[in-house]
C-alpha positions in Angstrom: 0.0 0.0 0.0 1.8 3.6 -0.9 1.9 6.6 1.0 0.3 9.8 0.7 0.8 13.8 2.3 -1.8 13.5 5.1 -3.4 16.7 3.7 -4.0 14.3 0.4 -6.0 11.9 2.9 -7.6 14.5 4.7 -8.9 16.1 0.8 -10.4 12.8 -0.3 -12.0 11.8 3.2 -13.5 15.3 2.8 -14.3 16.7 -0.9 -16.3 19.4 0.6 -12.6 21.2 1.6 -11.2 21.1 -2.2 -10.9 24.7 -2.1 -8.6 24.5 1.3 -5.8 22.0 -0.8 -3.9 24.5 -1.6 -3.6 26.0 2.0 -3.0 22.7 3.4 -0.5 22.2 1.0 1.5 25.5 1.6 1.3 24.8 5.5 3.0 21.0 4.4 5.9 22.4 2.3 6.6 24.8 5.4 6.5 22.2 7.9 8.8 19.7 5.6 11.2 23.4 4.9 11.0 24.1 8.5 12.0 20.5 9.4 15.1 20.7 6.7 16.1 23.5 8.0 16.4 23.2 11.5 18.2 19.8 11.0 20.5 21.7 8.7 21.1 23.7 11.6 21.4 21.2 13.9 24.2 19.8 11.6 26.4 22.9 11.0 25.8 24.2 14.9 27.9 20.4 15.5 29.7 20.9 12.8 31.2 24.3 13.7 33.3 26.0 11.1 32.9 24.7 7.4 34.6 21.9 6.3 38.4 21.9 5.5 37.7 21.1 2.0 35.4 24.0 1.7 37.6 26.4 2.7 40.3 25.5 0.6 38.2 25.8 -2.1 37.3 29.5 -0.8 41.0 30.3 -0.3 41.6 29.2 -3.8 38.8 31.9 -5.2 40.0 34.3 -2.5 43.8 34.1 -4.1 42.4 35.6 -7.2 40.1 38.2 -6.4 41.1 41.8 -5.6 38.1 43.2 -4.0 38.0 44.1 -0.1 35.1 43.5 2.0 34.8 47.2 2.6 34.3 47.4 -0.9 31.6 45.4 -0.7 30.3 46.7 2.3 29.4 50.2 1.1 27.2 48.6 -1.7 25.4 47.1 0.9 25.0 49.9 3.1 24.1 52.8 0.6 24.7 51.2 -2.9 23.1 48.9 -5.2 22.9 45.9 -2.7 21.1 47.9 0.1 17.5 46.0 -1.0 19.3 42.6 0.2 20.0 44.3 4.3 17.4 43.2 6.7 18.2 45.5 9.7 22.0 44.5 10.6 21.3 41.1 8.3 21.0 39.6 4.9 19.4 36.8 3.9 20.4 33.4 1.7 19.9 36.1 -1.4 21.8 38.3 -0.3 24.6 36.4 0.9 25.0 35.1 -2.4 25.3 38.5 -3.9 27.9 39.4 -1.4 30.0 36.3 -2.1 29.9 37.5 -6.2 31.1 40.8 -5.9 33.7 39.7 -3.0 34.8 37.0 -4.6 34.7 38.3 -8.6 32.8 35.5 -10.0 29.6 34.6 -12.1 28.7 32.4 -9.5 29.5 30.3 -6.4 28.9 26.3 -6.1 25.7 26.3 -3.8 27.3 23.3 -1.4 29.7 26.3 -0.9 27.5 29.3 -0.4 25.2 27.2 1.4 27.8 26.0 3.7 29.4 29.4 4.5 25.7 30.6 5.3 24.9 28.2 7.5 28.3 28.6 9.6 27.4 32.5 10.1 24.1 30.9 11.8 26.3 28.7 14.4 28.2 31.9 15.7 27.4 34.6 18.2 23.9 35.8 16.2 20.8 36.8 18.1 18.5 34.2 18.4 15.9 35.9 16.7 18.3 36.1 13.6 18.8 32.9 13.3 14.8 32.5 13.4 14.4 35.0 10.3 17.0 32.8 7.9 19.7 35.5 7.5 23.1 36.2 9.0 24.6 39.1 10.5 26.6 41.4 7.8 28.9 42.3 10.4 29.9 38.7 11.4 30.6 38.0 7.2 32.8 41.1 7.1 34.5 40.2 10.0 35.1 36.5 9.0 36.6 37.9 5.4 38.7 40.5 6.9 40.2 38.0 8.7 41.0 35.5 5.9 42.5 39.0 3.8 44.9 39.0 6.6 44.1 39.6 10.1 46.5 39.7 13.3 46.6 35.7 14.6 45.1 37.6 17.6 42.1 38.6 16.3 41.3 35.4 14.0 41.9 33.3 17.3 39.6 36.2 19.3 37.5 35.4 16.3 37.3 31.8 16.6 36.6 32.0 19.9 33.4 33.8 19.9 32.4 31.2 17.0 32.5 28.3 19.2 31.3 30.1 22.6 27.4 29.6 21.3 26.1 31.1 24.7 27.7 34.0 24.5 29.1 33.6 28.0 32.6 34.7 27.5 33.5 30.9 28.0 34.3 27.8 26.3 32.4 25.0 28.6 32.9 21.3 28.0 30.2 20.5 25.3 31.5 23.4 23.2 35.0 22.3 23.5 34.0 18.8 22.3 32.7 20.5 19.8 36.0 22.3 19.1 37.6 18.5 19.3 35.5 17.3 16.7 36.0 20.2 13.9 39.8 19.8 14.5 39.7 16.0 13.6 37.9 16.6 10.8 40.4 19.0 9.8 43.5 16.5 11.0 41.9 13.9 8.5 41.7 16.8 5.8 45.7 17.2 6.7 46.0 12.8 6.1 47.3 13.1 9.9 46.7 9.4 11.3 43.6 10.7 13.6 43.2 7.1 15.0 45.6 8.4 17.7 44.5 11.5 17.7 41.6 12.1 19.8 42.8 11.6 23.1 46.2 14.0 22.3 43.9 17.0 21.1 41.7 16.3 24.7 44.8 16.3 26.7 45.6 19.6 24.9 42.7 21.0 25.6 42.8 20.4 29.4 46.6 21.5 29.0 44.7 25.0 27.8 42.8 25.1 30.6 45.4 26.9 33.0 44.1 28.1 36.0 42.1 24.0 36.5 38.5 25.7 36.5 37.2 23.1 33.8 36.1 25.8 31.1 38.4 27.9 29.2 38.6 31.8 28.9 39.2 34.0 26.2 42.8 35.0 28.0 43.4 31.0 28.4 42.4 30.4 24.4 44.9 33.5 23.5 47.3 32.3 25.5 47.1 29.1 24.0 46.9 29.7 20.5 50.0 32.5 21.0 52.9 30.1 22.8 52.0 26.4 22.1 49.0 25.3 20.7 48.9 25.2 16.6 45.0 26.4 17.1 44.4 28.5 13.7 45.5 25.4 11.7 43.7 22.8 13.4 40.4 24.7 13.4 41.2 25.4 9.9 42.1 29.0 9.3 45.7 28.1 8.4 45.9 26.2 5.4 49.2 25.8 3.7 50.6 22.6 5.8 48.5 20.2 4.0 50.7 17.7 1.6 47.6 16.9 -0.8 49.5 14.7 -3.7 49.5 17.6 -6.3 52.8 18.1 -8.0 54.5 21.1 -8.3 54.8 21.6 -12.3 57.1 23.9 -13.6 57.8 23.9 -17.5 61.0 22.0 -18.5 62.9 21.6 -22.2 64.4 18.2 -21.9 68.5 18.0 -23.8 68.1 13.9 -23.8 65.3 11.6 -24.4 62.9 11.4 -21.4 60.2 9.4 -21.2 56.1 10.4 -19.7 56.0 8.8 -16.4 51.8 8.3 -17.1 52.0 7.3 -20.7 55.4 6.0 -20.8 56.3 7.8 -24.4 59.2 9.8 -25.4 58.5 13.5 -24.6 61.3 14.4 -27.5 64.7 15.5 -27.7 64.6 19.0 -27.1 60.7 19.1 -26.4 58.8 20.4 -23.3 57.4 19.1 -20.9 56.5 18.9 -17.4 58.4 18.3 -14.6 57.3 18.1 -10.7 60.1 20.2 -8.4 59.6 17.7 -5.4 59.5 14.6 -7.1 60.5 14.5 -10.1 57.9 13.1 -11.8 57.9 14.1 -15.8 54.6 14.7 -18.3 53.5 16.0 -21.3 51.8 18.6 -20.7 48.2 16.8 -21.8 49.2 14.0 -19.2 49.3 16.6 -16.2 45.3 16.2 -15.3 45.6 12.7 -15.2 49.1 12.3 -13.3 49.2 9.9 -10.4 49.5 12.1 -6.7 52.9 13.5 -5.7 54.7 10.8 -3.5 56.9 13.4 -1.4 55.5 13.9 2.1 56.8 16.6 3.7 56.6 15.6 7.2 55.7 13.3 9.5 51.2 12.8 9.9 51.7 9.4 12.4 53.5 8.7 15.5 55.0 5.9 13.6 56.7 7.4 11.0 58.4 9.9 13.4 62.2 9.2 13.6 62.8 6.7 10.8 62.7 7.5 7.0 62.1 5.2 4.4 62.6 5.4 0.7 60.4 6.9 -1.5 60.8 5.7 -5.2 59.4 7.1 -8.6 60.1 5.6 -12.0 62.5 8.0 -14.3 65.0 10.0 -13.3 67.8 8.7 -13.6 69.9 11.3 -15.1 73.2 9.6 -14.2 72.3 6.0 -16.4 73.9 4.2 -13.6 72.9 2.0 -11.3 74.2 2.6 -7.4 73.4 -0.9 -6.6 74.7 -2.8 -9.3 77.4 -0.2 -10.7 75.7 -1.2 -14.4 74.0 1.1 -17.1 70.7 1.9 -17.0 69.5 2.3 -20.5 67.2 5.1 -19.8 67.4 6.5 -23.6 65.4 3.7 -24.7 61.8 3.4 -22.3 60.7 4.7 -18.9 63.4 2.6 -16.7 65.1 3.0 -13.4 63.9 4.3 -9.8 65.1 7.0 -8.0 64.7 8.4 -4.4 63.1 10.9 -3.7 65.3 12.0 -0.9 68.3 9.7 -1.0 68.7 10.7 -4.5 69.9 7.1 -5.4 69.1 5.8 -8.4 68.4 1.9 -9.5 67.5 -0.9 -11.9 63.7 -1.7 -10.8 65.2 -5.2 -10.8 67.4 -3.8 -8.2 64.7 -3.0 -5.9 64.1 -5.9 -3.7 68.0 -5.9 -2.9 68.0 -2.0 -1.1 66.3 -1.8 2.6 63.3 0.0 3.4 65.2 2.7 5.9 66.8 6.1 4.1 69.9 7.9 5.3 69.3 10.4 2.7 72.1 10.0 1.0 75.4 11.8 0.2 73.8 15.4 1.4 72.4 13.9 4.6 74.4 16.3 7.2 71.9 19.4 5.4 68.5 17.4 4.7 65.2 17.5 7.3 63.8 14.5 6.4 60.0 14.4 6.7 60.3 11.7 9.8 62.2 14.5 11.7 59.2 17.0 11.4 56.1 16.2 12.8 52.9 18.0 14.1 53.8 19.2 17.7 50.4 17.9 18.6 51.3 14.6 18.1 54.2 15.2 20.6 54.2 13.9 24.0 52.6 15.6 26.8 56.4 15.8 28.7 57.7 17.8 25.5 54.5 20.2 24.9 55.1 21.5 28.9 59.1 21.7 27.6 57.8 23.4 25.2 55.7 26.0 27.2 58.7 27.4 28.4 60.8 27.7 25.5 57.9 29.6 23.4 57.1 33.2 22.8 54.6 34.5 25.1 51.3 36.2 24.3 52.8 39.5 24.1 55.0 38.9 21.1 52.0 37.0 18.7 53.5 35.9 15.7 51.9 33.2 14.2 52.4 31.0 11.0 51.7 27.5 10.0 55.2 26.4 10.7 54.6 26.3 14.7 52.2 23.6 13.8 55.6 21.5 12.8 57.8 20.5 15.1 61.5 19.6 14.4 63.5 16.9 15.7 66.2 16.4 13.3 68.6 13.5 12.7 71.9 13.1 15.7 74.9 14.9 14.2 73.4 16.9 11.5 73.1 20.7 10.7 69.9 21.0 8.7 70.3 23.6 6.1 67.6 26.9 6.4 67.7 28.4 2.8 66.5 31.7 1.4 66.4 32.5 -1.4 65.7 35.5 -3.5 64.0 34.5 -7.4 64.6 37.5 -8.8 68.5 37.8 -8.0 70.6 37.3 -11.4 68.1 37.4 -13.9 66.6 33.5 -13.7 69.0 32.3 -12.0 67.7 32.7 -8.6 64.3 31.4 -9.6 66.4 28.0 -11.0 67.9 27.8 -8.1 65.2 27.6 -5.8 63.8 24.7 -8.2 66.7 22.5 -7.5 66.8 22.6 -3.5 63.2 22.0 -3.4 64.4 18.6 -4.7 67.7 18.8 -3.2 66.2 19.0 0.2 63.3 19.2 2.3 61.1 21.4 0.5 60.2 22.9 3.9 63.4 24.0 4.5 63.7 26.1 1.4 62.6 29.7 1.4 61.0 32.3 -0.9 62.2 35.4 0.4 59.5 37.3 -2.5 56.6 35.9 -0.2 57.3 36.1 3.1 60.4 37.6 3.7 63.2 35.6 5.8 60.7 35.8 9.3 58.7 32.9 8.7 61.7 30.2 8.0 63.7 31.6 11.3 60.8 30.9 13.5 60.5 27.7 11.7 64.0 26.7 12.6 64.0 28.4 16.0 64.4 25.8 18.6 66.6 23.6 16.0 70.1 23.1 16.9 73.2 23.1 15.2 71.4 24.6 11.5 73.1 26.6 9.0 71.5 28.8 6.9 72.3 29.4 3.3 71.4 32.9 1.4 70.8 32.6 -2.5 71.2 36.4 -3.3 73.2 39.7 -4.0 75.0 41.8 -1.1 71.7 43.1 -0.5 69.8 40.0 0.0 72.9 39.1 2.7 71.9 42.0 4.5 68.8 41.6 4.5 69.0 38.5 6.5 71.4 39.2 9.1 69.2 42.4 9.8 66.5 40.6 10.3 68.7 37.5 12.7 69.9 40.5 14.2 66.4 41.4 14.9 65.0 38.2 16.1 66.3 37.8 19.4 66.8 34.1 18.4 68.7 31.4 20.8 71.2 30.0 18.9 72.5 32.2 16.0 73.1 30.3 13.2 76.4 30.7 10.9 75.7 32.0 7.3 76.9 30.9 3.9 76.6 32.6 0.6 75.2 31.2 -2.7 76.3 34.6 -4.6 73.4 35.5 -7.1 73.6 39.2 -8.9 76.7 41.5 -10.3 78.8 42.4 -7.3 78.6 39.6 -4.7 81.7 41.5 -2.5 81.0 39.3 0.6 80.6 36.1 -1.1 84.3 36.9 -3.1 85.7 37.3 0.2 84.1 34.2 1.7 85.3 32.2 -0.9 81.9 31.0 -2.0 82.9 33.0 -5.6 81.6 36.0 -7.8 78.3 34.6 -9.3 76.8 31.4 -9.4 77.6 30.3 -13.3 75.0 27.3 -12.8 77.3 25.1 -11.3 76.3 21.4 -9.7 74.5 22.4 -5.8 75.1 19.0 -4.6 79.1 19.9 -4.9 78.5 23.3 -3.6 76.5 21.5 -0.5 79.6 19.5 0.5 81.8 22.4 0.2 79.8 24.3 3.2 80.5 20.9 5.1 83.8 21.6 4.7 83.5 25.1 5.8 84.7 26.7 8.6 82.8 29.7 11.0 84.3 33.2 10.7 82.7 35.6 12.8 81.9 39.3 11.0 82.4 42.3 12.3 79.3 44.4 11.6 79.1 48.4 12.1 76.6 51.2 12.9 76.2 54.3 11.1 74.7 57.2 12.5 74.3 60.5 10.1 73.3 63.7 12.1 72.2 65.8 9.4 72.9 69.9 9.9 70.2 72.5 9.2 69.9 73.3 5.5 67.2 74.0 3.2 68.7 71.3 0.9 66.8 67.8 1.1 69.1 64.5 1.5 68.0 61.4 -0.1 66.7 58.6 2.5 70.0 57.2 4.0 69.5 53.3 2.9 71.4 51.4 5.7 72.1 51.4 9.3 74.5 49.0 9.3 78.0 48.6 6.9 78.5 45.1 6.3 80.5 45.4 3.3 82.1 49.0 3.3 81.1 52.6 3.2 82.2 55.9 1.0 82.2 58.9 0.7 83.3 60.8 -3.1 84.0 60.1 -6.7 83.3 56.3 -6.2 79.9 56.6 -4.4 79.1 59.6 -7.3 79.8 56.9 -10.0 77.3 54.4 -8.4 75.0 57.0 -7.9 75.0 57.5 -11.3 74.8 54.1 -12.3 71.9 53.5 -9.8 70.0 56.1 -11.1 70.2 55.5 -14.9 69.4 51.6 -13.8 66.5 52.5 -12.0 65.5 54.9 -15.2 66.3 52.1 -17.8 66.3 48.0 -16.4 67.0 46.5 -19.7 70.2 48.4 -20.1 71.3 46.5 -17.2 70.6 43.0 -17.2 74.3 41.2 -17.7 77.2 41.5 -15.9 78.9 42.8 -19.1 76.7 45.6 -19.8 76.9 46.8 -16.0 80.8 46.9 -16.5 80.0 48.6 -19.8 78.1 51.3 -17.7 80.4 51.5 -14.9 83.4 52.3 -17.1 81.2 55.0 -19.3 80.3 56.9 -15.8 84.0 56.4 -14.6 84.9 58.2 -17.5 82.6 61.0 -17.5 83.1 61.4 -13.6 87.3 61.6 -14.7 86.4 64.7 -17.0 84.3 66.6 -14.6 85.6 65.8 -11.0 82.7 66.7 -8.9 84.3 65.6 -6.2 87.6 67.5 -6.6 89.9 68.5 -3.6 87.6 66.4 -1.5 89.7 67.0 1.6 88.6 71.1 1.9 84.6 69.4 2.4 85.2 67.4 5.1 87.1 66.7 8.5 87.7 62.7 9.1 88.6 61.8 12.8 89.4 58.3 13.7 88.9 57.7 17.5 88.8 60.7 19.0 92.0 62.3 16.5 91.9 64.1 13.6 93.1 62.7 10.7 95.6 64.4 8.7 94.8 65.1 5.0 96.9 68.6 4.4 99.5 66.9 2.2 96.8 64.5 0.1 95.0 65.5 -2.6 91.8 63.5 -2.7 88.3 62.8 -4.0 87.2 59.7 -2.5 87.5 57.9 1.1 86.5 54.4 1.4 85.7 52.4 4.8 86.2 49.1 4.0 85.4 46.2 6.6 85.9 43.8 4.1 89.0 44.1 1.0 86.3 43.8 -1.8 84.2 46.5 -3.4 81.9 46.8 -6.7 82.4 43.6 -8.0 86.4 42.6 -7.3 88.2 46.2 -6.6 90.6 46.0 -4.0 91.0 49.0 -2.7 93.5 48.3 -0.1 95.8 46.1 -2.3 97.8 43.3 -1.9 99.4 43.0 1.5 102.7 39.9 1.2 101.8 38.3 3.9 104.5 37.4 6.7 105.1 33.9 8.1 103.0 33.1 11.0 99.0 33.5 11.5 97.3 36.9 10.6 96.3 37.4 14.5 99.6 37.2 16.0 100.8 39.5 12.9 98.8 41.9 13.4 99.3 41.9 17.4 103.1 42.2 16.6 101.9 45.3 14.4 99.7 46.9 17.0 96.6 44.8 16.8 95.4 45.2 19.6 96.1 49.2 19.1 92.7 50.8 18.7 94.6 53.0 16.1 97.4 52.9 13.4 98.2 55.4 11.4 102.2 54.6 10.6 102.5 54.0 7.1 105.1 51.4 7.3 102.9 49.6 9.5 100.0 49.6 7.5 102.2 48.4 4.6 102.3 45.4 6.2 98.7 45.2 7.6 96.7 42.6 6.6 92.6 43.1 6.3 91.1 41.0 8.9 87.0 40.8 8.6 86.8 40.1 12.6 89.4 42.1 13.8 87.0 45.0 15.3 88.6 47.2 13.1 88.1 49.3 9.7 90.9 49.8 7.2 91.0 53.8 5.7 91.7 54.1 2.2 91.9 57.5 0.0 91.0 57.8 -3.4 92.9 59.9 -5.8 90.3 60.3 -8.6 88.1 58.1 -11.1 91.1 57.3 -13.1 92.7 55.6 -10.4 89.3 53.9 -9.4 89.5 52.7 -13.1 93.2 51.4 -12.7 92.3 49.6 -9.5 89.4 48.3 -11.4 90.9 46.6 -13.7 93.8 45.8 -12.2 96.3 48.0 -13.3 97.1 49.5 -10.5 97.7 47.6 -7.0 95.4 49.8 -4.3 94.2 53.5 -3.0 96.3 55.5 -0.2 96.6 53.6 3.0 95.3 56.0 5.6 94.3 54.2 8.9 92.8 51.5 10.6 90.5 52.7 13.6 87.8 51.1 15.6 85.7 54.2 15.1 85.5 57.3 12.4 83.6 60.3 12.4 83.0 62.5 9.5 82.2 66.4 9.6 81.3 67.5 5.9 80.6 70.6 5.1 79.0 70.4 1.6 76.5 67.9 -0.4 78.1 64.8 -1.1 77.5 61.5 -3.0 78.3 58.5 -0.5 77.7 54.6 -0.4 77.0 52.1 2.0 77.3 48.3 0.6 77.1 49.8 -2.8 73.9 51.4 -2.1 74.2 55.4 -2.9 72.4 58.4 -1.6 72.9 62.4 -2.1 73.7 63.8 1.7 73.9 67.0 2.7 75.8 68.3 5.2 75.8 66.3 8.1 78.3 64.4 10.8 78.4 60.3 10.4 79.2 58.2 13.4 80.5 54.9 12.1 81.1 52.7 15.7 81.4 48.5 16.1 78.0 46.8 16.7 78.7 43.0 17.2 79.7 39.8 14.8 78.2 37.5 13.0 78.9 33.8 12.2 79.7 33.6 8.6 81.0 30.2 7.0 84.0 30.5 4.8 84.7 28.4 2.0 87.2 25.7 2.1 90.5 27.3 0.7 90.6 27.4 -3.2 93.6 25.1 -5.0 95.6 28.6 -6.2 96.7 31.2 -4.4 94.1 33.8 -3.5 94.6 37.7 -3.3 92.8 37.3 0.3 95.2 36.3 2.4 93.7 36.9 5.0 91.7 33.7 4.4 93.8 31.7 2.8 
């Protein structure tokens, strides 16, 4: 017998009421709407936030739209979408709209817009609101400004209120299982093994309860979510820890056959294709849709996998055609053959296979590499090392979050894990190549790009890790720019720094041995080089300029801090010249050929018109306290060097034959340990010393002479001192440098005193003799 809508029954047991069917049959639609509704409710009040894979889908659209939500909010409020505001609330309709316009698209999938909708009703609405079907604007423009970008303090504040349904300024125990729940259902979105997981994130919850009174305050969730609790990503408003099997293509034209790891034909000798960073998985480019998942994990999601690392192979690869296990050819020109590792690097016959162990030392570049089994989510650590970790954290007044403090490290006995940065857009492409290959090289964790983030997010990252190195892929500039910001950070251990020299000058790196420009050499070489290097620690120095009262206007001053050198004259006029016609015109200077071309054109010109004639009659120079003499010199340029390389290779103080013995008990012979020397025959035999906490003086008879020492043609500039603190007093306008960076200054007194060394790693010693002694 079939069922009918008791107002069907009701109709036929009664024709007399025909005319009422359609009443009875609005009042049933209702009831059933009514009925899906509130159990829609029901559901998204337990569920919380929406789901994990919602909201990367909203992050995705988010990533290319460039509206704000107070865009969007004055077309509600007195614009074109003012129909759609109910009081302080829009309806279902209107929420729609808002998402269009917000979000810059035709339309939104309705599991998504109804999703979203229905997580505005679980949060701190009136009742009455929820009653009328709509949402309150203000609680959809807060949620968005938030995802734009909000302090971690006000998404957790945010978060907060979201779960704390009774609006009583606490979290009680049926809300924070509520809590539990969402954040396993984001841990399974993550592929974290959640079978263990459950009792961890309740332990961590009563952890955040700190004062024992069994709910948990807004101070208590702050606190939490600021020092050691990952809360934004496992509630789902972090996003970017997830390994989710997609490859990371980037376009690749092959010099040797390669074969399509999904269809298994030749690509073509010279043909493009695509190639995954991590893995190294190859396609055509009509096989990317249909490519198996990335196998690289990045960390570990299990308690079980913490600690030991196993291989991970994918077919292909195997760019050296020989075996490691077997020592024989691999005939990869002929089919898709061979495995390789994916962090061992080793590459095999697949016949080969069942010979090599499961466990993986990671190979040849091990002493740099993180592998994923040494990161892991710090929930999944132990109760013992969360309370460790309590007291090793930041506290709530420094909140700083990022996904990384979701990660803990724990990396491999007698290591030093590598922490690069690197810059894409130093030397043309090269940079951008670069960071390609250490993505495979090496944990792709541990590899920075300094265009997104800047250098804060990988130091916090690597914070509590001991015994790392870090490694900068950059110009002079890009050095700087990281040991500011280590200077900055207040960390625990400060790591030593090596250079990957990207760019045209790349003074620091010269002097470090790590070379004048990275020519596309192999990084697996240049990786066991920095084992081999040793720490030299850097002095580093303040400049202070105390501009006089003029009418004339001085460019910003760029640095605070001379790493490299500063100057004052015809040098810093020529690089203001060059810095100002390269900021005019880019193309002219994109080789290191051209920007010699350049240089030598304004050398020339500055040679003809000496601005920067009889230099010494615009300025006063006192080194410690004394005046330096300049009556009897006729100069128009002074140079502070703390290191013996400037614009690209000059040496400015020359060649210094260097005595028998080591530089430090030379030098103490000489006067080391003599805040001062101005005795020319001693500083003849003076040799530059980058941590000797003291400057070497050099004048500078003209552009000609800068052009002679340029090209080598002449040995070095006019000795003048080596101090431990200058002053200048100038009395005019003046061009003047720091670290090859120029400015226009006007009259004005410069302080230049020691502020503290850094650890720098030197390259092991070259096979030929080097001009640096000092480092040789």
């Amino acid at each position: 017998m079939g069922s009918c809508p008791w107002w069907r029954a009701a109709i036929s047991a009664h024709p007399w009421k025909q005319r009422s069917r359609q009443r009875l049959q609005e009042r049933y639609y209702q009831a059933i709407f009514l009925v899906i509704l509130k159990r829609k409710k029901k559901m998204s009040k337990e569920r919380g936030l929406i789901s994990p894979s919602d909201f990367a889908q909203l992050q995705k659209y988010m990533e290319y739209s460039t509206k704000k939500v107070s865009d969007v909010l004055k077309l509600f409020e007195d614009g074109e979408m003012a129909e759609y505001l109910q009081g302080d609330a829009i309806g279902y309709e209107g929420f729609q709209q808002f998402l269009k316009i917000y979000l810059e698209v035709d339309s939104v999938p309705s599991h998504l817009s109804l999703a979203l909708f229905q997580s505005f009703q679980t949060s701190y609405c009136s009742e009455e609101t929820v009653k009328r079907d709509v949402v309150c604007l203000s609680d959809v423009s807060c949620y968005f400004s938030l995802l734009e970008g909000g302090r971690p303090e006000d998404k957790l504040e945010f978060t907060f209120k979201l779960y704390d349904t009774d609006r009583n300024g606490i979290l009680d125990s049926s809300e924070v299982d509520r809590i539990i729940i969402q954040m396993m259902r984001m841990a399974e979105y993550l592929d974290w093994d959640v079978s263990e997981l459950r009792p961890i994130l309740q332990e961590m919850m009563k952890e955040i309860d700190y004062d024992g009174s069994g709910s948990v305050s807004l101070a208590e969730w702050l606190r939490a979510g600021a020092t050691t609790v990952p809360l934004l990503v496992l509630l789902g408003l972090e996003m970017t820890l997830k390994d989710n099997g997609q490859h990371m293509w980037r376009p690749k034209r092959f010099p040797r056959p390669v074969y399509c790891n999904l269809c298994e034909s030749s690509i073509g000798l010279g043909k493009q294709g695509l190639s995954c960073n991590l893995c190294k998985y190859t396609v055509h480019d009509q096989c990317a849709m249909k490519a198996l998942p990335c196998e690289v994990s990045t960390y570990a999601k299990s308690r079980k996998d913490i600690g030991v690392q196993t291989h991970v192979w994918v077919r292909g690869g195997c760019e050296s055609g020989r075996c490691d296990r077997c020592q024989k050819k691999i005939r990869i020109y002929h089919s898709l053959v061979g495995l390789h590792c994916v962090w061992c690097h080793l590459e095999i016959h697949d016949d080969c296979l069942p010979a090599m162990g499961h466990e993986c030392d990671c190979g040849l570049l091990r002493d740099h590499i993180l592998p994923p089994s040494s990161i892991y989510p710090s929930v999944l650590a132990s109760g013992q090392e969360r309370k460790v970790s309590k007291t090793s954290q930041k506290t709530t007044d420094d909140l700083n979050l990022s996904t990384s403090e979701a990660l803990r490290i724990d990396p491999v006995s007698n290591t030093h894990p590598l922490l690069v940065f690197v810059n894409p857009k130093s030397g043309g492409k090269q940079g951008e190549r670069v960071l390609w290959k250490f993505q495979y090289l090496l944990n792709p964790r541990q590899v920075f790009n300094l265009l997104k983030d800047g250098p804060e997010p990988g130091l916090r990252f690597f914070r509590e890790v001991p015994d790392y190195r870090i490694l900068v892929c950059g110009g002079d500039g890009t050095v700087g720019w990281i040991l500011e910001t280590i200077d900055k950070a207040n960390l625990p251990f400060v790591p030593p720094v090596a250079v990957l020299p990207l760019g045209t000058g790349n003074d620091l790196a010269r002097c470090l041995r790590w070379g004048g420009g990275y020519e596309g050499q192999n990084l697996g070489k240049i990786l066991k080089d920095l084992e081999a290097s040793k720490v030299v620690h850097m002095d580093r120095w303040s400049v202070e300029v105390i501009p006089q009262q003029t009418e004339e206007k001085s460019d910003p001053v760029p640095f605070q801090i001379i790493n490299n050198y500063f100057s004052i004259g015809v040098d810093a006029s020529i690089a203001h010249r060059f810095h100002i016609m390269r900021e005019k015109y880019p193309e002219k200077f994109n080789s290191r050929m051209k920007n010699k071309l350049w240089y030598f054109e304004f050398a020339t010109s500055e040679s003809i018109f000496s601005t920067c004639k009889k230099l010494e009659e615009s300025l006063t120079v006192e080194i410690c306290g004394k005046p330096l003499d300049l009556s009897n010199l006729s100069l128009e340029g002074i140079a502070v060097l703390n290191i013996p390389s400037t614009h690209g290779g000059s040496n400015l103080w020359g060649d210094t034959k260097r005595p028998h013995g080591d530089i430090h008990g030379i030098n103490q012979a000489l006067g080391a340990m003599a805040k001062v020397i101005t005795d020319p025959d001693i500083l003849k035999t003076c040799v530059p010393d980058l941590s000797d906490k003291r400057l070497e003086v050099v004048g500078l008879e003209g552009a000609i002479e800068m052009g002679q020492i340029y090209t080598k043609l002449k040995n070095a500039g006019h000795r003048l001192a080596k101090c431990s603190e200058i002053t200048f007093h100038t009395t005019k306008t003046l061009p003047m440098q720091i670290d090859g960076e120029p400015w226009m200054q006007t009259p004005c007194t410069i302080k230049i005193t020691h502020r503290n060394q850094m650890p720098m790693l030197v390259g092991p010693p070259p096979r030929s003799s080097n001009f640096f002694g000092f480092l040789c």
